[in-house]
MARPA-677326 format. One record per atom (N, C-alpha, C): residue number from 1; atom name; x, y, z. Coordinates in nm, 4 decimals, always signed. Layout:
- NUM|CA|X|Y|Z
...
//
This chain:
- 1|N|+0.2713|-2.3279|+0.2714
- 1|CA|+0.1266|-2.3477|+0.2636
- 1|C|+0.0995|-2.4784|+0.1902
- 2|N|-0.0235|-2.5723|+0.2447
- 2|CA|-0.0495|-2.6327|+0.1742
- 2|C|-0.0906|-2.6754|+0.0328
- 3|N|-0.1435|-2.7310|-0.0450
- 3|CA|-0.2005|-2.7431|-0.1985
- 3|C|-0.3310|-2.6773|-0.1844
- 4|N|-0.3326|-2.5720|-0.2384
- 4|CA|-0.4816|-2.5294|-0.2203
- 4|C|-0.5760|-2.6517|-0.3245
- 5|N|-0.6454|-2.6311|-0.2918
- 5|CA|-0.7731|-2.7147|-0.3797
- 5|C|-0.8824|-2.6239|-0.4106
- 6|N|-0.9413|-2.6199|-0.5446
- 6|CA|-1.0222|-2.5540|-0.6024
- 6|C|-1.1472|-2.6191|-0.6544
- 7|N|-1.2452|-2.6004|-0.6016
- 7|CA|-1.3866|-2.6695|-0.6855
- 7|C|-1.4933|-2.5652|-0.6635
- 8|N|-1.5895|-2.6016|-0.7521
- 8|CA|-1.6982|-2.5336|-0.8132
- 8|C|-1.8250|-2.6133|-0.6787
- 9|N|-1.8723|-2.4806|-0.6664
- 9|CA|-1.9750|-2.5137|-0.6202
- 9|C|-2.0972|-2.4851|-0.6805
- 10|N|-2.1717|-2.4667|-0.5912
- 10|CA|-2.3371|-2.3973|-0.6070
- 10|C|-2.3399|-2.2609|-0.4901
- 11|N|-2.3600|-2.0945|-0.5580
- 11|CA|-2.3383|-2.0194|-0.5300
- 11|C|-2.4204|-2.0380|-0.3569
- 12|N|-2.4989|-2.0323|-0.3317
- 12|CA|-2.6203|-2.0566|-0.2862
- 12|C|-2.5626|-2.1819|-0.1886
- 13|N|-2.4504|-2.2371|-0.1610
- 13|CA|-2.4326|-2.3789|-0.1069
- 13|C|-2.3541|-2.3197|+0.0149
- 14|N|-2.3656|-2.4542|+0.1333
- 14|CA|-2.3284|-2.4037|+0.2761
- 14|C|-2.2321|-2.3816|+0.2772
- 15|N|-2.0902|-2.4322|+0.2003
- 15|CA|-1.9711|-2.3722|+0.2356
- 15|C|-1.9329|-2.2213|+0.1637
- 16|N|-2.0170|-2.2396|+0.0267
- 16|CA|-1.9741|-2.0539|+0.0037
- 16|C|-2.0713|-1.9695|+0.0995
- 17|N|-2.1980|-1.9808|+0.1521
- 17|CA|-2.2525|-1.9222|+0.2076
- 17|C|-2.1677|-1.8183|+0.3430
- 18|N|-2.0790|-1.8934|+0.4140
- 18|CA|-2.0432|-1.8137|+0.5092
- 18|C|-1.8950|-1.6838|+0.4433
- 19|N|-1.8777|-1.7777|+0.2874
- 19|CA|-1.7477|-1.6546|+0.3004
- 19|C|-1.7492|-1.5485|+0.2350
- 20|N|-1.9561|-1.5888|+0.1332
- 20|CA|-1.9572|-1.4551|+0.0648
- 20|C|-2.0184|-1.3591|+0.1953
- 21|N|-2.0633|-1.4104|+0.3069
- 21|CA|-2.1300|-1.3316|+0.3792
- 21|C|-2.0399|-1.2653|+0.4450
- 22|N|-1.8987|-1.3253|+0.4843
- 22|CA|-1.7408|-1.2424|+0.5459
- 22|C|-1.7211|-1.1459|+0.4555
- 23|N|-1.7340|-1.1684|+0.3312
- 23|CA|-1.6789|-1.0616|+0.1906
- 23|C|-1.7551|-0.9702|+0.2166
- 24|N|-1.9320|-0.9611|+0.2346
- 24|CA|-2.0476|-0.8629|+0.2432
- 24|C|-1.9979|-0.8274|+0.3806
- 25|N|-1.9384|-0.8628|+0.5272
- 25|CA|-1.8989|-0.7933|+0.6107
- 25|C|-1.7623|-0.6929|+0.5942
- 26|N|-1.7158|-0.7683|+0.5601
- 26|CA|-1.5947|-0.6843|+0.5678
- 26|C|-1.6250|-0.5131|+0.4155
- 27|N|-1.6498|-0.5670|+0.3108
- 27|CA|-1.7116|-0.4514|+0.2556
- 27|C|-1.8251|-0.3297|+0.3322
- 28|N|-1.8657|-0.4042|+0.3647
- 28|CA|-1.9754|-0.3115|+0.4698
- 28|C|-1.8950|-0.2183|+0.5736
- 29|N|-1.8257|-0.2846|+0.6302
- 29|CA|-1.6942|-0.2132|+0.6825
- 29|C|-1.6660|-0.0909|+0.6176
- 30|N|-1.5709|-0.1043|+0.5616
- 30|CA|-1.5190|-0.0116|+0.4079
- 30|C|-1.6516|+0.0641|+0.3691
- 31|N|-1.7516|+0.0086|+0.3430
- 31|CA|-1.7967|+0.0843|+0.2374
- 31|C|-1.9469|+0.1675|+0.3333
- 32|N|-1.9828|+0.0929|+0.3817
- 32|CA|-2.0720|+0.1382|+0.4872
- 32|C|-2.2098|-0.0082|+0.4536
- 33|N|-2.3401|-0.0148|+0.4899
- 33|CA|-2.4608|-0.0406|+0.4600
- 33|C|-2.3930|-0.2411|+0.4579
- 34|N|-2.4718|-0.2860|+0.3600
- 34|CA|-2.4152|-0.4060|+0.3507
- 34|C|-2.3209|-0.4681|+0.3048
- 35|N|-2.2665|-0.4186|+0.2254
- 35|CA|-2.1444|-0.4003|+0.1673
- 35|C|-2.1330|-0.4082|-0.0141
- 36|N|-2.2366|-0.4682|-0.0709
- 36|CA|-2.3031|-0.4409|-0.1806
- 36|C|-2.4544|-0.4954|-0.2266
- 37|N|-2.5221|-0.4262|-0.2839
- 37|CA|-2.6362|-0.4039|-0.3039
- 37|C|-2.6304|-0.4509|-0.4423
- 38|N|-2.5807|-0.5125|-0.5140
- 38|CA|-2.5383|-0.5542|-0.6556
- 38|C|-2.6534|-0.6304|-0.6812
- 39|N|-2.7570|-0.6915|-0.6965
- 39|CA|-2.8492|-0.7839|-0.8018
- 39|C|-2.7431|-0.8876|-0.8015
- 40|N|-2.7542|-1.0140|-0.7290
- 40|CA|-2.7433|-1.1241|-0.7484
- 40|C|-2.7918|-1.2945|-0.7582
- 41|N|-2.8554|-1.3482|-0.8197
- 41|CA|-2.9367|-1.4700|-0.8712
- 41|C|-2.8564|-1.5973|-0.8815
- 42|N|-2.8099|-1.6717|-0.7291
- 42|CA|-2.7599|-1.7908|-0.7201
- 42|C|-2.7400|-1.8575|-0.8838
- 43|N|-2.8606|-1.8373|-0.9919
- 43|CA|-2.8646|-1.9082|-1.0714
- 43|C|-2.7791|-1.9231|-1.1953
- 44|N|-2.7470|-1.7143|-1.1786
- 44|CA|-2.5986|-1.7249|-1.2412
- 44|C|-2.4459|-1.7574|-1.2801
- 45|N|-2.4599|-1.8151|-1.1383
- 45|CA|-2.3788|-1.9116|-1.1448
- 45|C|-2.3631|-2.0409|-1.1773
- 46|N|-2.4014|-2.0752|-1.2290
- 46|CA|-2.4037|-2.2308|-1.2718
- 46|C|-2.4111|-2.2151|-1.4137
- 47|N|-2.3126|-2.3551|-1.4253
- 47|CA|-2.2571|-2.3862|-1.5940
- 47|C|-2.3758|-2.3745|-1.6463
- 48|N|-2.3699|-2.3350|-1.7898
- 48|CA|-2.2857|-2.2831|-1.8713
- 48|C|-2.2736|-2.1438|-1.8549
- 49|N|-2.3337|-2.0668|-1.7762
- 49|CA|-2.4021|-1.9147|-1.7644
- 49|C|-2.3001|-1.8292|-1.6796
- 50|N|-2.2519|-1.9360|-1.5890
- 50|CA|-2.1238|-1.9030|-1.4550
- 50|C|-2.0839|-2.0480|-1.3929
- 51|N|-2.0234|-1.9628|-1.3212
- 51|CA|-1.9316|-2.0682|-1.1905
- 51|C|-1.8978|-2.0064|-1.0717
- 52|N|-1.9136|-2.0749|-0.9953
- 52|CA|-1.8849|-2.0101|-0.8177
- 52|C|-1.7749|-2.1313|-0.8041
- 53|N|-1.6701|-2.0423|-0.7546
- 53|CA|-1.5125|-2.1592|-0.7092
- 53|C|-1.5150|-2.1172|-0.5433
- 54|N|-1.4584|-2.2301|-0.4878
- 54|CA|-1.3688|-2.2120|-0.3315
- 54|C|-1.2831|-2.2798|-0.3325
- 55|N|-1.1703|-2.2209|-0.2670
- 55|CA|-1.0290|-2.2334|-0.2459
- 55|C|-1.0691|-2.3107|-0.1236
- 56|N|-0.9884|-2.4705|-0.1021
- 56|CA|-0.9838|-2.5048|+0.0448
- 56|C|-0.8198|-2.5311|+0.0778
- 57|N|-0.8025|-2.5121|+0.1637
- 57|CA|-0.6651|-2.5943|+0.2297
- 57|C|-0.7480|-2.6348|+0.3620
- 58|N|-0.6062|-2.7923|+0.3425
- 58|CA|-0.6765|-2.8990|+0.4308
- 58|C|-0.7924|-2.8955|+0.5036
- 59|N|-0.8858|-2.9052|+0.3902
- 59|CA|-1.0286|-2.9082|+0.3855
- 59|C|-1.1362|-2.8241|+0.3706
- 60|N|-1.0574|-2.6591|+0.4356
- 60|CA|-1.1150|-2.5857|+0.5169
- 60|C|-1.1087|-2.4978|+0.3638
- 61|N|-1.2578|-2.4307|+0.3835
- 61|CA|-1.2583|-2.3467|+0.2917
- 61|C|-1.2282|-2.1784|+0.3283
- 62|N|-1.1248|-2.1173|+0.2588
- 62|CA|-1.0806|-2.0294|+0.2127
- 62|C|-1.0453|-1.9140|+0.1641
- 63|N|-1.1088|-1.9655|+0.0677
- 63|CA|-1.1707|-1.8273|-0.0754
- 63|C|-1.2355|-1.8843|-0.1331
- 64|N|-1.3078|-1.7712|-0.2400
- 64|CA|-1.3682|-1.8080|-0.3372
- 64|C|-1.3894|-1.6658|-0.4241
- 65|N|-1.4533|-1.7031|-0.5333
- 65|CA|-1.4900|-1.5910|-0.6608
- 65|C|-1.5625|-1.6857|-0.7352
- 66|N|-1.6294|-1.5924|-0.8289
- 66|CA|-1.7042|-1.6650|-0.9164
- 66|C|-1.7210|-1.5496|-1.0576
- 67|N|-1.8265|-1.5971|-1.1005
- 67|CA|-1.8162|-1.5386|-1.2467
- 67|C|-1.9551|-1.5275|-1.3081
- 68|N|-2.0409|-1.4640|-1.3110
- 68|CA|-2.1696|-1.4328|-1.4409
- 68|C|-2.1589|-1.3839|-1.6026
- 69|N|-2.2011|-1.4505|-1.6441
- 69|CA|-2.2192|-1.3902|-1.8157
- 69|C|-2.2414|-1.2435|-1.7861
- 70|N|-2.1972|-1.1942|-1.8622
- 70|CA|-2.2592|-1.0026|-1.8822
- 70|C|-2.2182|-0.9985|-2.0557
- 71|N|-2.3623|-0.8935|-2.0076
- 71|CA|-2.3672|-0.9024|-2.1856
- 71|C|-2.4963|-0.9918|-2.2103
- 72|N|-2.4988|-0.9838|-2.4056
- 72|CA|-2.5461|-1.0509|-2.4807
- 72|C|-2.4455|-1.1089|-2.5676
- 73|N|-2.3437|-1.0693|-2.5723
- 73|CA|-2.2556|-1.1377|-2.6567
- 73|C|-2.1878|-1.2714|-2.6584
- 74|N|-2.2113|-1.3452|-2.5109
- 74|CA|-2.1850|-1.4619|-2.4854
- 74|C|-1.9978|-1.4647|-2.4633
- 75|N|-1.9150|-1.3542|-2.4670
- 75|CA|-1.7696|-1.3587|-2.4863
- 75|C|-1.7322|-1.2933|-2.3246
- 76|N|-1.8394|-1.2171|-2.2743
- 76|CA|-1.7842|-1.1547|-2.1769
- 76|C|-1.8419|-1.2068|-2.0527
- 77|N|-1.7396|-1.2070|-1.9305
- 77|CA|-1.7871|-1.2451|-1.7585
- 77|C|-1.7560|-1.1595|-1.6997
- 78|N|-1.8121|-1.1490|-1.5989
- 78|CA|-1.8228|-1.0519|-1.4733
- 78|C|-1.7608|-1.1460|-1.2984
- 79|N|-1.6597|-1.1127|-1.3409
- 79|CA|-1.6005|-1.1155|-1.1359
- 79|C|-1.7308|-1.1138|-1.0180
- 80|N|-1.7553|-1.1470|-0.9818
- 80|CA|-1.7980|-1.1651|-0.8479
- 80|C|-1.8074|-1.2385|-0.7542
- 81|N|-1.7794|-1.1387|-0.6214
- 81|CA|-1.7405|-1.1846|-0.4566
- 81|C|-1.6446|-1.3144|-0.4421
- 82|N|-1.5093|-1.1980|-0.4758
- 82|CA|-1.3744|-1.2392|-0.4694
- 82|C|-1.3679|-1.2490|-0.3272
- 83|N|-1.3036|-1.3150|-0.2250
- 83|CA|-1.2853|-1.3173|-0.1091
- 83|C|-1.1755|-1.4077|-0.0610
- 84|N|-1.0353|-1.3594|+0.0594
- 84|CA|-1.0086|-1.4256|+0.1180
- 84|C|-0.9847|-1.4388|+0.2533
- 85|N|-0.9488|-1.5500|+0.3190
- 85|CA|-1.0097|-1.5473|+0.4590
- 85|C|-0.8639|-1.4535|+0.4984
- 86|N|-0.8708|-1.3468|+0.6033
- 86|CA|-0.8057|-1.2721|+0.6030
- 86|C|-0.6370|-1.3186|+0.6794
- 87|N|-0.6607|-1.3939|+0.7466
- 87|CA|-0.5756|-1.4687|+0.8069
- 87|C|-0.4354|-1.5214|+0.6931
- 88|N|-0.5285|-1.5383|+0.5605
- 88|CA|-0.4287|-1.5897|+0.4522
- 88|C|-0.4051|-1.4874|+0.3255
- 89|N|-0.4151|-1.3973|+0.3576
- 89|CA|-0.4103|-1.2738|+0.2430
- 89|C|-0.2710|-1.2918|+0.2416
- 90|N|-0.2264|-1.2329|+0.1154
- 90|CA|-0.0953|-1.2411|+0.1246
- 90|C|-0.0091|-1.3379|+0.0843
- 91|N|-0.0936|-1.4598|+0.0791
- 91|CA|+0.0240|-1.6154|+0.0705
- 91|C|-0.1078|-1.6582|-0.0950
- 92|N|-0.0794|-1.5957|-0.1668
- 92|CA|-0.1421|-1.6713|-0.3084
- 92|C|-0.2521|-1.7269|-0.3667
- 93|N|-0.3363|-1.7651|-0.2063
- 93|CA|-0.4915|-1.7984|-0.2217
- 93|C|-0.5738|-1.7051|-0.3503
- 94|N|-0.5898|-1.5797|-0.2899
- 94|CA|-0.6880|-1.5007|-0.4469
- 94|C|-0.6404|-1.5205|-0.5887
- 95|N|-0.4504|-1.4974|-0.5964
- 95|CA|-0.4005|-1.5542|-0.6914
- 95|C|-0.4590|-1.6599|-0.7681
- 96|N|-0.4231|-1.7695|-0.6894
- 96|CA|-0.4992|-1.8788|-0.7382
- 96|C|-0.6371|-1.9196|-0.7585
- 97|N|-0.7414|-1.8630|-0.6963
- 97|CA|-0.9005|-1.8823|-0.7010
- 97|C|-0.9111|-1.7554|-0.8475
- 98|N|-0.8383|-1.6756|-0.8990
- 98|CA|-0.8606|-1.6126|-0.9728
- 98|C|-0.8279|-1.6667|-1.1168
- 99|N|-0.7106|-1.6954|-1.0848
- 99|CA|-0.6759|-1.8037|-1.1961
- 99|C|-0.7836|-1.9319|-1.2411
- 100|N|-0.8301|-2.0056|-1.1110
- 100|CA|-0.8788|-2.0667|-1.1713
- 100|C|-1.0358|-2.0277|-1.2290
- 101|N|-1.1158|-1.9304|-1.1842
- 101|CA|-1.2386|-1.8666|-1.2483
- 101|C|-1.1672|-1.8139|-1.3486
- 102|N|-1.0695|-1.7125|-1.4077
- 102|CA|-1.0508|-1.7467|-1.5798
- 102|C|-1.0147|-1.8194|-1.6453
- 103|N|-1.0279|-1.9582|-1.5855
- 103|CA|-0.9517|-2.0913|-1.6613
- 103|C|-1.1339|-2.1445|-1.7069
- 104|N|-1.1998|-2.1521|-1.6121
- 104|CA|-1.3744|-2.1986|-1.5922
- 104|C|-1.4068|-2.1196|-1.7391
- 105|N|-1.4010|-1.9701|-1.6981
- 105|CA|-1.4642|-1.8891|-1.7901
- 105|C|-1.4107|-1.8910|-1.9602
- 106|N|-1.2974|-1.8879|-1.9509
- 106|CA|-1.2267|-1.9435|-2.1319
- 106|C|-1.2887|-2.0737|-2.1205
- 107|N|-1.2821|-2.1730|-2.0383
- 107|CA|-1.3779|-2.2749|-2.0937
- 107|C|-1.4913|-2.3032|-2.1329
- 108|N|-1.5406|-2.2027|-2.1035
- 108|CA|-1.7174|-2.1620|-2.1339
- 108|C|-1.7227|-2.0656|-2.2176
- 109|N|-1.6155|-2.0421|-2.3027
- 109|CA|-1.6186|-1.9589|-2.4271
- 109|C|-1.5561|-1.8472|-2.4091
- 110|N|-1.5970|-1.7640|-2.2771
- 110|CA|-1.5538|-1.6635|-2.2314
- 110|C|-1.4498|-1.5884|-2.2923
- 111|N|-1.3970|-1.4473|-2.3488
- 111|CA|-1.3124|-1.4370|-2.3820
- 111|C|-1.2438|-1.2868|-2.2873
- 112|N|-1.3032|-1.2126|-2.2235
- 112|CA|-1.3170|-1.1462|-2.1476
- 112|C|-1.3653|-1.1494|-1.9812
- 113|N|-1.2894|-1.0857|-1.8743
- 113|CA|-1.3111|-1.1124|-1.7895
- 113|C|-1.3136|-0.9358|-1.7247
- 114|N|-1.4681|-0.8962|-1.6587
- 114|CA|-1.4532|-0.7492|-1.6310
- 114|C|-1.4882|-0.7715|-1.4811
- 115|N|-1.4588|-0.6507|-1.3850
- 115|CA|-1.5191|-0.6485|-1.2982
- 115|C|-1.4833|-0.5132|-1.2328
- 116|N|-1.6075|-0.4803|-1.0771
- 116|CA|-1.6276|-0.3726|-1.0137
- 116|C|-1.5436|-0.3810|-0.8787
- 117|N|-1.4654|-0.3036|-0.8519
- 117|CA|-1.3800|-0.2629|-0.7335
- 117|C|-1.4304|-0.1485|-0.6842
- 118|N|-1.3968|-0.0744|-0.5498
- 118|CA|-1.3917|+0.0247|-0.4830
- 118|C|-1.2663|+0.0738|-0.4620
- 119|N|-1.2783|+0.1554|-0.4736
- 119|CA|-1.1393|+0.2484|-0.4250
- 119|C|-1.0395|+0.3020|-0.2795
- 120|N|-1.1939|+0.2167|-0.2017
- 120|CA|-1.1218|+0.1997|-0.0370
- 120|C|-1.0745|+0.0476|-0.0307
- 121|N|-1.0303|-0.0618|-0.1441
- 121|CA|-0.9827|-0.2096|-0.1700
- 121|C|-0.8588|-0.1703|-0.1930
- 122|N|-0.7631|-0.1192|-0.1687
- 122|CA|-0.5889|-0.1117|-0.2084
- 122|C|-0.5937|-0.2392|-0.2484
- 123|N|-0.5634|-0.3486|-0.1656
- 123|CA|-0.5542|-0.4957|-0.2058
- 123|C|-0.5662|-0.5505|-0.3352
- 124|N|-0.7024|-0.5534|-0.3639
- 124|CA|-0.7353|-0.5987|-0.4234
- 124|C|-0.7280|-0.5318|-0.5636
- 125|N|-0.7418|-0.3719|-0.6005
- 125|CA|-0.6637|-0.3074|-0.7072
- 125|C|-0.5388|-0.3093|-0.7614
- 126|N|-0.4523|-0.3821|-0.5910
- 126|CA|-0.2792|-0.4481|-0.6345
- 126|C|-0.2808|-0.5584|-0.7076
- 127|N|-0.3754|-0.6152|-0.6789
- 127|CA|-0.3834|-0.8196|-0.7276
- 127|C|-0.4172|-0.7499|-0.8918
- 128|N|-0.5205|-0.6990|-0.9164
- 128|CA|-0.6011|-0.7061|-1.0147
- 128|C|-0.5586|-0.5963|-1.1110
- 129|N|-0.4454|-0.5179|-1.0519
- 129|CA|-0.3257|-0.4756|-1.1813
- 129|C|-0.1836|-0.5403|-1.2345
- 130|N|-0.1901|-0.6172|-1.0912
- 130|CA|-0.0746|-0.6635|-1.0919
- 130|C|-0.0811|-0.8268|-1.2143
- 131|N|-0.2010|-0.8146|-1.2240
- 131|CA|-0.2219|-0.9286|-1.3266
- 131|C|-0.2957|-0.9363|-1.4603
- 132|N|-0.2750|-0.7935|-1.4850
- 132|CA|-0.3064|-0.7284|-1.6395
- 132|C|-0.4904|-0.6395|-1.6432
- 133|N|-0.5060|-0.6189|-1.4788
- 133|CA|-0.6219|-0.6602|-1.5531
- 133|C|-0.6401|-0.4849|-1.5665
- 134|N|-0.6827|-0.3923|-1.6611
- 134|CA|-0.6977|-0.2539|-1.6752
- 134|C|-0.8083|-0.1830|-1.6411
- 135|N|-0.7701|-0.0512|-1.6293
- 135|CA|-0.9292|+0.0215|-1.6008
- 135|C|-0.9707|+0.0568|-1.7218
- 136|N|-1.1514|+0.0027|-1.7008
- 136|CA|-1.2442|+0.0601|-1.7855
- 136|C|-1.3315|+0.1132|-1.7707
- 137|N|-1.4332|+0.1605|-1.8652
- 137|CA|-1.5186|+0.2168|-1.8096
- 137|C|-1.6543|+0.1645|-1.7311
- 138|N|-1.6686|+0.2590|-1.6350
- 138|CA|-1.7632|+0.1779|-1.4974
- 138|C|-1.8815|+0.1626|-1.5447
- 139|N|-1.9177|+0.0511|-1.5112
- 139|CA|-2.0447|-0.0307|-1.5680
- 139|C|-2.0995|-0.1236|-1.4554
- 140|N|-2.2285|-0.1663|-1.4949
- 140|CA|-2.2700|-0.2469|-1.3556
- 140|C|-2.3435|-0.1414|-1.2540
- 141|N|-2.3856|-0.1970|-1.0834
- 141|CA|-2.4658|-0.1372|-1.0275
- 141|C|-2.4000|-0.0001|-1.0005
- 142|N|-2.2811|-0.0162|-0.8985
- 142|CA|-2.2167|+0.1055|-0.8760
- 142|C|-2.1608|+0.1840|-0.9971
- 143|N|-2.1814|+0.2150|-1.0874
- 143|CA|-2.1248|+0.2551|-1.2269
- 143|C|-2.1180|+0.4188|-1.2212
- 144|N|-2.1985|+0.4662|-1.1445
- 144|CA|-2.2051|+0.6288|-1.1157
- 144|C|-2.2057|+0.6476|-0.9600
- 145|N|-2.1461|+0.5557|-0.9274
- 145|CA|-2.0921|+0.5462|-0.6942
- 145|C|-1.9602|+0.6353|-0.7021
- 146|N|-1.9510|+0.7137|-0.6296
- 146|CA|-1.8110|+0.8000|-0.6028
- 146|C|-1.7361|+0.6733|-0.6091
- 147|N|-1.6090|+0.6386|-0.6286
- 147|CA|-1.5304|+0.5620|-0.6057
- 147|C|-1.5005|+0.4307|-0.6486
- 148|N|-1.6179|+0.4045|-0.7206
- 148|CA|-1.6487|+0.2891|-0.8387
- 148|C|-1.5022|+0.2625|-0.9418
- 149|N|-1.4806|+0.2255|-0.9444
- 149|CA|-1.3085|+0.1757|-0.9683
- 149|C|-1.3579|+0.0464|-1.1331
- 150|N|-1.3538|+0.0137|-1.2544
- 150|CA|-1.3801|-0.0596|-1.3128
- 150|C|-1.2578|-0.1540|-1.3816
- 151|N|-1.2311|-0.2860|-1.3746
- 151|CA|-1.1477|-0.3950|-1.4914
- 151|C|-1.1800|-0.4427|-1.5533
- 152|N|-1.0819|-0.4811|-1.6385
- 152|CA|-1.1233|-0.5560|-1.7516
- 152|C|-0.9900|-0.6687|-1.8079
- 153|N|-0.9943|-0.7845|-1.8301
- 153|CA|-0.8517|-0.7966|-1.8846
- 153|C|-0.8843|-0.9230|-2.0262
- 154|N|-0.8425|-0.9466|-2.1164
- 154|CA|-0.8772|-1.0528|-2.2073
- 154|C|-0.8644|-1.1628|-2.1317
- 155|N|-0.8883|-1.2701|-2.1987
- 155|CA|-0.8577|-1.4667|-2.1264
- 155|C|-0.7919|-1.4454|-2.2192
//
């Protein structure tokens, strides 16, 4: 595989636009309806508050994830709309777009990184144990959803 490349966008911008909308399909899939109903505000993303990343190889974008403040404490972020293009699951892309949103987020003080899974995601519960990150307790929209799955891991 090529060098992936990682940059920050604007949540809300044309190239993340189509892959959070693949992430909201393919969940919808799985989960039924749209695929989440979560409260989300383009605005949270942007420094200092968040960051929205995409993964490109040769050119083409990828993946992406991003990150919102949660809380009042200013130490903790919230995961959101991890995605990769399915074609490349498997070869290190999420790896790496994950890595680099907790590299963003310790840079923005961050000292904690939590987030919401489902329990019909095998995948993605493999990635996201397989890299410390633990279950806690469920918090956020789905927090009382059958199957609401919760992480957490330090930066």
């Amino acid at each position: 595989m090529s060098e992936l490349e990682i940059r920050v966008v604007p949540f809300d911008s044309p190239v993340a636009g189509p892959l959070i909308g693949a992430a909201m399909t393919e969940l919808g899939a799985r989960y039924g309806g749209t695929g989440d109903d979560t409260p989300v505000d383009p605005a949270e993303f942007a420094p200092p508050a968040g960051a929205f990343l995409v993964g490109y190889l040769d050119g083409t974008a990828v993946g992406c994830a991003g990150w919102r403040s949660h809380g009042d404490s200013g130490k903790v972020a919230e995961l959101k709309r991890m995605y990769t293009v399915g074609t490349l699951r498997g070869r290190g892309v999420a790896r790496r777009v994950l890595a680099a949103v907790e590299r963003s987020a310790r840079d923005h003080g961050r000292t904690r990184l939590i987030l919401e899974c489902g329990d019909r995601q095998p995948e993605a519960i493999a990635l996201y144990s397989s890299l410390g990150y633990e279950r806690i307790p469920n918090f956020g929209y789905y927090r009382d959803a059958p199957g609401c799955l919760s992480f957490g891991r330090d930066l």
